[in-house]
FITI-75685 format. One record per residue (C-alpha): chain; x, y, z negated. Coordinates in nm, 4 decimals, padded with zeros to 6 digits, m for minus. Each point is the difference from the previous one (the first is absolute). Example, Ala and Ser with C-alpha at 12.3 -4.5 7.8 and 13.67 -1.06 7.14 Angstrom:
<recs>
REC|A|01.2300|m00.4500|m00.7800
REC|A|00.1370|00.3440|00.0660
</recs>
This chain:
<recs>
REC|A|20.3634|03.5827|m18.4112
REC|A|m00.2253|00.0803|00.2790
REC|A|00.1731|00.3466|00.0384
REC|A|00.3677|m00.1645|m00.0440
REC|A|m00.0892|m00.2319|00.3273
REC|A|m00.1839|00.2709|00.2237
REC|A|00.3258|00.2299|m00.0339
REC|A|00.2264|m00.2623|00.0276
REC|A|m00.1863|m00.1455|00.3218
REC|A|00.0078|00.3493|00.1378
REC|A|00.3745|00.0576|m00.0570
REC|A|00.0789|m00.3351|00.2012
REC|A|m00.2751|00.0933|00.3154
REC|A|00.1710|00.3460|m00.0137
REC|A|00.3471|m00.2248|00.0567
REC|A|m00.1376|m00.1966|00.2377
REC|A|m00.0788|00.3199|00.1896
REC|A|00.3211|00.1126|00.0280
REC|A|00.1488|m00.3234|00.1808
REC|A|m00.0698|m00.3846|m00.0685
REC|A|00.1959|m00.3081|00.0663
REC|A|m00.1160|m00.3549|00.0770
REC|A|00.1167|m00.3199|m00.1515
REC|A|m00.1376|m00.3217|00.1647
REC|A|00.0964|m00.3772|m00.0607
REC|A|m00.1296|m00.3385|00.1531
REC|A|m00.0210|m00.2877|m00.2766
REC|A|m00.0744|m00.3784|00.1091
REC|A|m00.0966|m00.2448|m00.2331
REC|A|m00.1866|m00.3399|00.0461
REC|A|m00.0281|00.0921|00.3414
REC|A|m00.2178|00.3581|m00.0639
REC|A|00.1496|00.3361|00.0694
REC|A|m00.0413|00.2814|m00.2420
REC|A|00.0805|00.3278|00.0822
REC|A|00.0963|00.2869|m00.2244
REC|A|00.0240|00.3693|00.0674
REC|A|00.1372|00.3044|m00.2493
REC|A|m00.0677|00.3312|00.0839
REC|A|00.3035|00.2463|m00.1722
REC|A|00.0034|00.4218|m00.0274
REC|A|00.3480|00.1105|00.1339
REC|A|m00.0272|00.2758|m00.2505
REC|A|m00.1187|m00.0684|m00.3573
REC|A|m00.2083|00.2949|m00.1392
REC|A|m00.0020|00.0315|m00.3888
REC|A|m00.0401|00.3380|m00.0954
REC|A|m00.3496|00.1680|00.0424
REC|A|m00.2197|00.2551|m00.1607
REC|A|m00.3364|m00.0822|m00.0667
REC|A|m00.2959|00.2388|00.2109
REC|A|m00.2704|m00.1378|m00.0593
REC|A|m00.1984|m00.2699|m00.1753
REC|A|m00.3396|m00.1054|m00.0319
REC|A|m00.2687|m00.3003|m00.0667
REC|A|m00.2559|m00.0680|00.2297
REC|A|m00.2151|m00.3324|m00.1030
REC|A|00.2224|m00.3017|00.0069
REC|A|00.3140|00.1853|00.1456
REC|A|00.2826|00.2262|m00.1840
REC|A|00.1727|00.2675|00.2811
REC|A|00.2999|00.1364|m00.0055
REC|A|00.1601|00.2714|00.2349
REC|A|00.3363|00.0372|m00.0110
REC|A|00.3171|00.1922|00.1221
REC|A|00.3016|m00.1460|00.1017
REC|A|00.3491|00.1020|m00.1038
REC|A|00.1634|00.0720|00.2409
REC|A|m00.2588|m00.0214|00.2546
REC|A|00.0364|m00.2634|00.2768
REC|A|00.1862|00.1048|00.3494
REC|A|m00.1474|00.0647|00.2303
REC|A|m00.3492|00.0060|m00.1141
REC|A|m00.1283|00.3471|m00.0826
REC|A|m00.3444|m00.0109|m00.1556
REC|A|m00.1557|m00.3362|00.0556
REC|A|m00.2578|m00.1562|m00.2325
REC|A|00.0415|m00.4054|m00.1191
REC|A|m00.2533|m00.1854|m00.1658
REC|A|00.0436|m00.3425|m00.1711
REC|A|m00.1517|m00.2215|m00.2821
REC|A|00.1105|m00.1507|m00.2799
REC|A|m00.0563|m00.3697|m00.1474
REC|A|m00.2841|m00.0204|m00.2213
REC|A|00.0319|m00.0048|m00.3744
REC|A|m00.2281|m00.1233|m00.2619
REC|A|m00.2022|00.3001|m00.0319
REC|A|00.0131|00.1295|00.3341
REC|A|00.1992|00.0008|00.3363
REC|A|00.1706|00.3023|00.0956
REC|A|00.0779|00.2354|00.3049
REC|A|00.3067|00.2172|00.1007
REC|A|m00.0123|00.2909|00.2625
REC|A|00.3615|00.1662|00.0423
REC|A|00.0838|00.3533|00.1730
REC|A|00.3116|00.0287|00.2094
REC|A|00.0211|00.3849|m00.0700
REC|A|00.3017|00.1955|00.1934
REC|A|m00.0475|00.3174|m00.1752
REC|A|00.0089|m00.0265|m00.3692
REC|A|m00.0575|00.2867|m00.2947
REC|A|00.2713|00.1831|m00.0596
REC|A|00.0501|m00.0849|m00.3412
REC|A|m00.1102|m00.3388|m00.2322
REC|A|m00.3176|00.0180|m00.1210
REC|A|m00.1742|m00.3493|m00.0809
REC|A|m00.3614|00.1949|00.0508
REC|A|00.1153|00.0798|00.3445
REC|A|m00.3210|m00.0280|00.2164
REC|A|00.0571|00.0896|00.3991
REC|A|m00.2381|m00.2879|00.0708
REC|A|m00.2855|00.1995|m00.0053
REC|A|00.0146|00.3775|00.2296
REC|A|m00.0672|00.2805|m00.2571
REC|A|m00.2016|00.3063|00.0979
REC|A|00.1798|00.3373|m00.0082
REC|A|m00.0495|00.3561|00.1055
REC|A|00.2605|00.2489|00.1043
REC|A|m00.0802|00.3256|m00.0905
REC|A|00.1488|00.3111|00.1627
REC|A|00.3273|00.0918|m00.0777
REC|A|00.1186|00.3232|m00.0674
REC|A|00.2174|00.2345|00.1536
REC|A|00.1984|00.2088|m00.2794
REC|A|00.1578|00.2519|00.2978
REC|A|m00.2524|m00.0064|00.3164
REC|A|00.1730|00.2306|00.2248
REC|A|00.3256|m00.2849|00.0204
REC|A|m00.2885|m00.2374|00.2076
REC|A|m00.0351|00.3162|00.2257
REC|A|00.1709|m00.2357|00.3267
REC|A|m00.1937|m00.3405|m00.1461
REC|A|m00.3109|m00.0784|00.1836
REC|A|m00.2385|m00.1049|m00.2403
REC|A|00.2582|m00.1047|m00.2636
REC|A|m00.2707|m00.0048|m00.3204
REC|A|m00.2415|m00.2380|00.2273
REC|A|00.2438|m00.2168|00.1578
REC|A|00.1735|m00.0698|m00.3388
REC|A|m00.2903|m00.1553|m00.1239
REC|A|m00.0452|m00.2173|00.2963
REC|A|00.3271|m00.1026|00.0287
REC|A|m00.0533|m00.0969|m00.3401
REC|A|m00.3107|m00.2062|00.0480
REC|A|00.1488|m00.1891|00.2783
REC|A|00.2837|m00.0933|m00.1807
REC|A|m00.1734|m00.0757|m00.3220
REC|A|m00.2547|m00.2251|00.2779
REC|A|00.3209|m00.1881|00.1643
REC|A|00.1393|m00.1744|m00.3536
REC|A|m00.3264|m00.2247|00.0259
REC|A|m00.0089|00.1279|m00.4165
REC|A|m00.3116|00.2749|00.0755
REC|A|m00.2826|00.1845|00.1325
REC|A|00.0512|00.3178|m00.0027
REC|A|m00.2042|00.3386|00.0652
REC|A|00.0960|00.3414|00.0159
REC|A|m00.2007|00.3187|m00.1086
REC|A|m00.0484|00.3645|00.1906
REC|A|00.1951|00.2757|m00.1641
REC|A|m00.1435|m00.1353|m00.3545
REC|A|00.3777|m00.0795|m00.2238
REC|A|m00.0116|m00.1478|m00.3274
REC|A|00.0650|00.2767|m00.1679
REC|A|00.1124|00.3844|m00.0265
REC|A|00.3024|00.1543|00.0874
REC|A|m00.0016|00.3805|m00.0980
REC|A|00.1418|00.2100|00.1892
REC|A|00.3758|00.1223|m00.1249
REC|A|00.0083|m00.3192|m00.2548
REC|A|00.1990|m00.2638|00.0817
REC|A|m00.1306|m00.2629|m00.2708
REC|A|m00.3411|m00.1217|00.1311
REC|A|m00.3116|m00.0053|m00.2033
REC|A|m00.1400|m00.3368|m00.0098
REC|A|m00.3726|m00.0798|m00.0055
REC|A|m00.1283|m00.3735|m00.1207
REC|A|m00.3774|00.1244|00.0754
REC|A|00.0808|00.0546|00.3728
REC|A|00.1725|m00.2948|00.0432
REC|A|m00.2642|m00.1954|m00.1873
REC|A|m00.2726|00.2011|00.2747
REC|A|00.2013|m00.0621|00.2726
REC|A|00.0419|m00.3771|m00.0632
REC|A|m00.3592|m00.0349|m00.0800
REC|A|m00.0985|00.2296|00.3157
REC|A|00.1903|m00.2425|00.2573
REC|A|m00.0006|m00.3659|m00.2122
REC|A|00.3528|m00.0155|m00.0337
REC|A|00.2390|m00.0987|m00.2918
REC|A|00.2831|00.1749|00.0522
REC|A|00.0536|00.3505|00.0638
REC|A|00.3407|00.1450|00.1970
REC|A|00.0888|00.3523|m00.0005
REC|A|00.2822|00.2167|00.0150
REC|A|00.2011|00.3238|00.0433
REC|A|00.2198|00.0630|00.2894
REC|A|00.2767|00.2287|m00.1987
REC|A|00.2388|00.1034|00.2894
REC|A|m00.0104|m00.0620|00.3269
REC|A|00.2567|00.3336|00.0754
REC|A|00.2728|00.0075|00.3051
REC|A|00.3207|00.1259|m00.1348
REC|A|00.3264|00.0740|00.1713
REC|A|00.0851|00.0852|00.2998
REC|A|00.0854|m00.1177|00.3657
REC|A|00.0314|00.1131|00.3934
REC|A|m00.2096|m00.1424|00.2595
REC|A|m00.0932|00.0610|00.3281
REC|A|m00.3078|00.2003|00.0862
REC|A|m00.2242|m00.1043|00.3223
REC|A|m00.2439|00.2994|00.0604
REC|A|m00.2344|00.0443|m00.2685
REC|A|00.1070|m00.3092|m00.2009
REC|A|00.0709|00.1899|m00.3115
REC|A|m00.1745|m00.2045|m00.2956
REC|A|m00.0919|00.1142|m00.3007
REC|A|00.2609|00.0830|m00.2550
REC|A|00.2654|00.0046|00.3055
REC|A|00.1308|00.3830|00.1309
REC|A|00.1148|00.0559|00.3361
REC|A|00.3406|00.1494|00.1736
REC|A|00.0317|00.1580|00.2916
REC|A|00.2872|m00.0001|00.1401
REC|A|00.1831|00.1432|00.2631
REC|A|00.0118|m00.3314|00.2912
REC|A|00.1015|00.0989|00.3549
REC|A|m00.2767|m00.1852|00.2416
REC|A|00.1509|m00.2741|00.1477
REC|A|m00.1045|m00.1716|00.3247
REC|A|00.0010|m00.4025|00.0239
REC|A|m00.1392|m00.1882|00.3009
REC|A|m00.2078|00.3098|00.1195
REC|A|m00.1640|00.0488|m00.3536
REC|A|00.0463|00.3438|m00.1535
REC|A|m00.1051|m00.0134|m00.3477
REC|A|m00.1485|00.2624|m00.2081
REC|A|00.2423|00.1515|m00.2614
REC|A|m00.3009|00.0313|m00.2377
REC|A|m00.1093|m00.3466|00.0318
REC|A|00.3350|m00.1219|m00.1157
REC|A|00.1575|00.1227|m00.3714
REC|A|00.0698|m00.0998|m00.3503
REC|A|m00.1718|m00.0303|m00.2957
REC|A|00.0674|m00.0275|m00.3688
REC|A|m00.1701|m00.2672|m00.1638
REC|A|m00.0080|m00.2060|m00.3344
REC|A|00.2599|m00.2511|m00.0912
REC|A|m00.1941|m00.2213|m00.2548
REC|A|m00.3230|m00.0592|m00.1370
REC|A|m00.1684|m00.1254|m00.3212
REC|A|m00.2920|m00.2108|m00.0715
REC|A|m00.0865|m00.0669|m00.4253
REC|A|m00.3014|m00.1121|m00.0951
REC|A|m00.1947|m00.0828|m00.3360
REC|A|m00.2158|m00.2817|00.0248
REC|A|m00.2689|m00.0962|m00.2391
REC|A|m00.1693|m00.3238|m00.0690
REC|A|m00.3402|00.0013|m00.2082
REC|A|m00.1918|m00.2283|m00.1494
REC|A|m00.3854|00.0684|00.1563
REC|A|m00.1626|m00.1323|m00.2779
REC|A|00.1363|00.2121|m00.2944
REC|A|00.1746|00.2743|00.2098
REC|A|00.3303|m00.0927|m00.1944
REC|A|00.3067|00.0736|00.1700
REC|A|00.1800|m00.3117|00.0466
REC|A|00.3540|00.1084|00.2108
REC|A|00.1535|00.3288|00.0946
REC|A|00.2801|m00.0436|00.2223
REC|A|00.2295|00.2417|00.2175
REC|A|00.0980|m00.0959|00.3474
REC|A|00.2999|00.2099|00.1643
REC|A|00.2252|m00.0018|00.2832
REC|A|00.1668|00.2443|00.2698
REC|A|00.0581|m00.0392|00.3452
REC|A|00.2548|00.2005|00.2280
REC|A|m00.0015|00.0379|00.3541
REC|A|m00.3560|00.0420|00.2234
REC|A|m00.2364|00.1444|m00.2906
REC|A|m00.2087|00.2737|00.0989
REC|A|m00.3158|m00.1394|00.2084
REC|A|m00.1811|00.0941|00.3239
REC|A|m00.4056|00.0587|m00.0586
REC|A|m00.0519|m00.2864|00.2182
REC|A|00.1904|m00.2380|m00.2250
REC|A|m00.2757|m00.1107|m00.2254
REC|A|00.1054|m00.1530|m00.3242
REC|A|m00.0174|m00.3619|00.0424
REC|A|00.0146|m00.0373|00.3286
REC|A|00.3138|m00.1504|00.2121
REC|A|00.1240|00.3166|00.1257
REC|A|00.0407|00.0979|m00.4050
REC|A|00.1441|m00.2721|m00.0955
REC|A|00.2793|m00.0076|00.2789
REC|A|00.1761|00.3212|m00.1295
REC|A|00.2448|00.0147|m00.3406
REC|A|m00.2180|00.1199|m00.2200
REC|A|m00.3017|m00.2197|00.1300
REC|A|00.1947|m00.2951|m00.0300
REC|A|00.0574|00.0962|m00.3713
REC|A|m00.3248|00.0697|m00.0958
REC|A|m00.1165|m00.3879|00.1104
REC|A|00.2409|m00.1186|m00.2264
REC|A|m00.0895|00.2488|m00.2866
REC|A|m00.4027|m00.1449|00.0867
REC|A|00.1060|m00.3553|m00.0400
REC|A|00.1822|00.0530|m00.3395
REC|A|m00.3424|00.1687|m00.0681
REC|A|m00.1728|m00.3078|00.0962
REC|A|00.2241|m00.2385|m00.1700
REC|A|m00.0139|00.2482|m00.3701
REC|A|m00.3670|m00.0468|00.0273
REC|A|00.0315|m00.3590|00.0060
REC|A|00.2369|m00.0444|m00.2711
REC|A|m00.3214|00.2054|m00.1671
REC|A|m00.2579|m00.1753|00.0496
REC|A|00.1339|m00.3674|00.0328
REC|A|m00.0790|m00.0783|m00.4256
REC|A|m00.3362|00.1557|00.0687
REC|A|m00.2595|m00.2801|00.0740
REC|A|m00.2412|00.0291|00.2948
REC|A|m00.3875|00.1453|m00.1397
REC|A|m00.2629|00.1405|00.1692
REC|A|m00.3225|00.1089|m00.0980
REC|A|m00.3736|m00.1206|00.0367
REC|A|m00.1940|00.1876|00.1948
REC|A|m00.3759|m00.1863|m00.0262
REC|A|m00.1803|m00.2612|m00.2772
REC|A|m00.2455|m00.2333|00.0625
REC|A|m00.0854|m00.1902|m00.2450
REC|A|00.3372|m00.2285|m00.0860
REC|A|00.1195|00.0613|00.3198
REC|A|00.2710|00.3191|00.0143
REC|A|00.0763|00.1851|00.3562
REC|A|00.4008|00.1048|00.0251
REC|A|00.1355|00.2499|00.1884
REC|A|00.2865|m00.2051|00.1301
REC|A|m00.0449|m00.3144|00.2855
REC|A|00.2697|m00.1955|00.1920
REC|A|00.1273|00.3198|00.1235
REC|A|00.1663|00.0231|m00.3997
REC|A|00.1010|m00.4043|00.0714
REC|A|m00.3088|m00.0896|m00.2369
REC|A|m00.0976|m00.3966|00.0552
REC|A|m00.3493|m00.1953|m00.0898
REC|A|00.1156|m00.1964|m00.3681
REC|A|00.2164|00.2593|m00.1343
REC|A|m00.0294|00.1090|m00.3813
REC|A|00.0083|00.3660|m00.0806
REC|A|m00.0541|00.1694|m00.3885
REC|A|m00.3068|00.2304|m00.0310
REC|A|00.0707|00.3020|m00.1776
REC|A|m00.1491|00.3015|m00.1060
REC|A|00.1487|00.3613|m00.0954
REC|A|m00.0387|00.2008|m00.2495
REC|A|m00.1694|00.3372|00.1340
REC|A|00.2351|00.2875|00.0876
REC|A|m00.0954|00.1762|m00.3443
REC|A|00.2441|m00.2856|m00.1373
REC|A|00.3028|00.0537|00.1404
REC|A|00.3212|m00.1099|m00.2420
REC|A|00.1580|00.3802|00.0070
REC|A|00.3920|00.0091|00.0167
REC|A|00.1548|00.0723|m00.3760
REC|A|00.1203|00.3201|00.1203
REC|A|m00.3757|00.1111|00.0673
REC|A|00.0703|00.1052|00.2989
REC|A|m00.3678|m00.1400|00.2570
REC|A|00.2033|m00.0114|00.2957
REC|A|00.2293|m00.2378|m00.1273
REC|A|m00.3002|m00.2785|m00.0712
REC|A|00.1193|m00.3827|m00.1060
REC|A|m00.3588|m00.1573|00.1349
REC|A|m00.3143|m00.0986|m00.0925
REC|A|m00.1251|m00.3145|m00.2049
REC|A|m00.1222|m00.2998|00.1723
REC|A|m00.2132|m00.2781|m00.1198
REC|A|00.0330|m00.3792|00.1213
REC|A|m00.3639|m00.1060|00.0925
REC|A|00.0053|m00.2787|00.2161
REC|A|00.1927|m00.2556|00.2288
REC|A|m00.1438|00.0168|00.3882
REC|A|00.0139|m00.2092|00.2507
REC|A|00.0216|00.0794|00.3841
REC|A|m00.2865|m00.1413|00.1900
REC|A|00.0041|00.1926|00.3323
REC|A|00.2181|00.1870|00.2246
REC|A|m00.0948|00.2287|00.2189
REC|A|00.3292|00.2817|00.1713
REC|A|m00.0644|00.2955|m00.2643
REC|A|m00.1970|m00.1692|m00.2567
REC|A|m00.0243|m00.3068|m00.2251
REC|A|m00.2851|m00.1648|m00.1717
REC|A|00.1002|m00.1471|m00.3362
REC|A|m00.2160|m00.1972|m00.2845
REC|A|00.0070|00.0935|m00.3823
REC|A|00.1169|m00.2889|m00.2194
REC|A|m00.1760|00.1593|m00.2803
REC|A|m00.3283|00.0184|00.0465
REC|A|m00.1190|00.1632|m00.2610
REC|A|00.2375|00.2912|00.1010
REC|A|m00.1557|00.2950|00.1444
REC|A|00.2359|00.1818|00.2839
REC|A|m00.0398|00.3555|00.1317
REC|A|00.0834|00.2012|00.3416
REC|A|00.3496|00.1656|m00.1206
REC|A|00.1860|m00.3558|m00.1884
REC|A|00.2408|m00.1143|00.1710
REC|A|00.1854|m00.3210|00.0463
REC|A|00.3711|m00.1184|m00.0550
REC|A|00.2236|m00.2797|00.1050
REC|A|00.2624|m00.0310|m00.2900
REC|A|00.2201|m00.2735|m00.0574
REC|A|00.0257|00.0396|m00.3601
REC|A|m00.3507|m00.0350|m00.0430
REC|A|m00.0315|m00.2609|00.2340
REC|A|00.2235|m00.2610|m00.1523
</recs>
């Protein structure tokens, strides 16, 4: 019941945020005036899925998501109470989220900012990134900031370390759940990104004029036969003035890979390709990423392709609740490697659990070790948040006859929550 009347509290203080009208009326009787005032949401909200929900002493929480979300509020947070009940009052706290998972998933958990690593991404032809400035490294970043900017992570990136082999004259890559397990234990993260840039070839061909020396890789020049001309006094330089051939189009296709950190299972392999026509071959001073890049064709392209990136990663991970690991014990107090930086608050309730070691990893049925379903876990405990600090989070054992280690890690799952 308490539940029922926290969400239904929050639906109507979501409405309420979205636009309110005012009823007020005078009364007289026996010479006293009585006045009366009804506050009314111009838009009714009904539909909502369910975030997150927890119990703190006399209080049941909610946090919600409206839908549709409320115009013109982007991401606003609404807290309100609920009568109390026999047992116990309650408390609602809705999101106004503008950005939503790509897909329906009632475990969806952006409430909390999940830790992830992008590894470095492969190039399956180098010699086509011959005219981009630091194309390998500024992938990554661009990556990272855009991962940063949907508010749904904290990302990190690694130095020349991927997630896994590509062989040289193979085009099918040879996944390693070990590395990724290393890698996500090496730099605390739960989620691992990699990938494999397939093509990134000019094709086709175009003219152009050619100033001087500005012949750019993958680009041939003409010489051909100009007489000099003479305008306003200036007498150019025949050689400083010709044409060039240059490429027509350009492809970018990329494999992207999203790993578990915990077991090192692959959990999506997806393909990203477009072409662009027009300005494609780059000058060395137009470093990937940077405005000048992302002004010509194939530039312009590429941000889009990175977005669709962004946005396949989140359809990923959004059924994949928030969990991070504990890094310290003392005594029934647990030290977690994630603070308000990861949106943690004091009073929330996370699961303790505890993973099997990596000797018992569930193998696929094929046999095949790079193709890993997980590891076991074990339930051990309920914990409680008691302290906050920007990267870490102290949190008490309910259990106290339970005995954590440095290595279990906590979860936030609705499932087990309810």
């Amino acid at each position: 019941m308490a539940k029922q009347e926290a969400i239904q509290d929050a639906l109507m203080q979501a409405s309420l945020w979205n636009g309110a009208k005012v009823e007020a009326s005078s009364h007289v009787e026996n010479g006293r005036v009585s006045e009366l005032q009804r506050v009314f949401p111009v838009q009714t909200l009904d539909r909502y899925k369910l975030l997150r929900e927890w119990r703190e002493g006399s209080f049941y929480h909610v946090m919600i998501e409206t839908d549709p979300p409320p115009e013109p509020v982007s991401v606003e947070k609404i807290a309100a109470s609920a009568p109390a009940t026999v047992l116990a009052s309650s408390a609602a706290q809705g999101v106004l989220a503008k950005q939503a998972p790509a897909r329906e998933c009632p475990q969806s958990d952006f409430a909390y900012r999940k830790k992830l690593l992008l590894a470095h991404f492969q190039l399956q032809n180098p010699v086509d990134a011959n005219d981009l400035s630091h194309f390998q490294d500024g992938l990554q970043q661009e990556l990272s900031r855009m991962l940063s900017a949907s508010d749904h992570y904290l990302p990190q990136r690694t130095v020349n370390e991927a997630a896994f082999n590509l062989q040289p004259g193979f085009y099918d890559s040879v996944l390693q759940p070990e590395r990724v397990r290393e890698l996500a234990r090496r730099y605390g993260t739960q989620f691992v990104v990699g990938g494999v840039i397939r093509d990134i070839g000019a094709y086709g061909e175009q003219l152009g004029l050619a100033w001087g020396s500005d012949v750019r890789s993958g680009e041939r020049r003409i010489s051909p036969s100009v007489p000099m001309l003479k305008l306003n006094g200036w007498i150019p330089n025949v050689a400083e003035l010709g044409l060039k051939i240059k490429p027509s189009s350009r492809r970018f296709e990329a494999d992207v890979y999203v790993f578990d950190g915990a077991s090192g299972a692959l959990l999506k392999q997806q393909r990203f390709a477009d072409s662009a026509t027009g300005d494609v071959v780059q000058g060395r001073d137009y470093v990937f990423g940077s405005r000048r890049f992302y002004e010509t064709d194939f530039g312009k392209m590429v941000e889009q392709q990175l977005g669709q990136i962004v946005a396949g990663v989140d359809d990923t991970l959004a059924c994949q609740a928030f969990a991070a690991r504990i890094s310290r014990v003392d005594k029934n107090r647990i030290f977690i490697d994630a603070g308000s930086t990861a949106r943690l608050t004091k009073g929330d309730k996370l699961q303790l659990f505890r993973v099997s070691g990596p000797n018992q990893v569930i193998a696929a049925v094929n046999g095949d070790s790079s193709m890993s379903l997980g590891t076991p876990e074990e339930l051990i405990s309920a914990v409680t948040i008691t302290q906050v600090q920007p990267l870490f989070a102290i949190a008490i054992i309910e259990n106290g006859s339970i005995r954590p280690e440095v290595g279990d890690y906590v979860r936030f799952s609705m499932k087990e929550s309810r």
